[in-house]
C-alpha positions, 0 to 999 in steps of 0.5 A, spaced: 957 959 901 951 959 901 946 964 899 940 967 902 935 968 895 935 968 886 933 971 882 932 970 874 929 974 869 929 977 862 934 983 860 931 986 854 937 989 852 942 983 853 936 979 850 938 973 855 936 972 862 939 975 867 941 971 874 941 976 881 943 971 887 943 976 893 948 973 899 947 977 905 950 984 902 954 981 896 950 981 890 952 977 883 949 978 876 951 973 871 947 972 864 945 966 861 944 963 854 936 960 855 932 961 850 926 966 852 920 962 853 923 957 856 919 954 861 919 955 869 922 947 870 927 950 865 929 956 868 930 953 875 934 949 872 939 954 869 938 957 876 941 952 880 945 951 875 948 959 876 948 959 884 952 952 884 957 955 879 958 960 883 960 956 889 953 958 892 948 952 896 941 956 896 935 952 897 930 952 892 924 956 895 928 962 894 928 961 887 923 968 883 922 968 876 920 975 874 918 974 866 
C-alpha cells in the first residue's frame, strides 16, 4: 500500500517519538525508541523504518520532522 505522507515527532508525555503515516482517510500512530536528539538522517531513517513496517511504500519528500 502506499501512503500519502508521515510524519515524526516528539511526544512529551511518552518521552518517545511519535510516527503519524496518513494514507488517504486512515491514519496510524506508532512510537519509537530513538533517543530525543537524534538528528534528521537519523530520524528519517526511523521513519522509513515504520512506514515499511507497517506495510507502507512512501516517497521520502513526504517526510515532516516537527521537533
Amino acid at each position: 500500500m502506499r501512503a500519502d505522507r508521515a510524519e515524526i515527532s516528539w511526544d512529551a508525555g511518552a518521552s518517545k517519538w511519535l510516527v503519524r503515516i496518513e494514507s488517504g482517510e486512515e491514519v496510524v500512530r506508532r512510537h519509537c525508541q530513538a533517543p530525543k536528539d537524534t538528528d534528521e538522517p537519523g530520524l528519517l531513517s526511523v521513519v522509513q523504518k515504520t512506514v515499511q513496517d507497517e506495510g507502507y511504500e512512501l516517497d521520502p519528500a513526504q517526510i515532516r520532522i516537527r521537533r
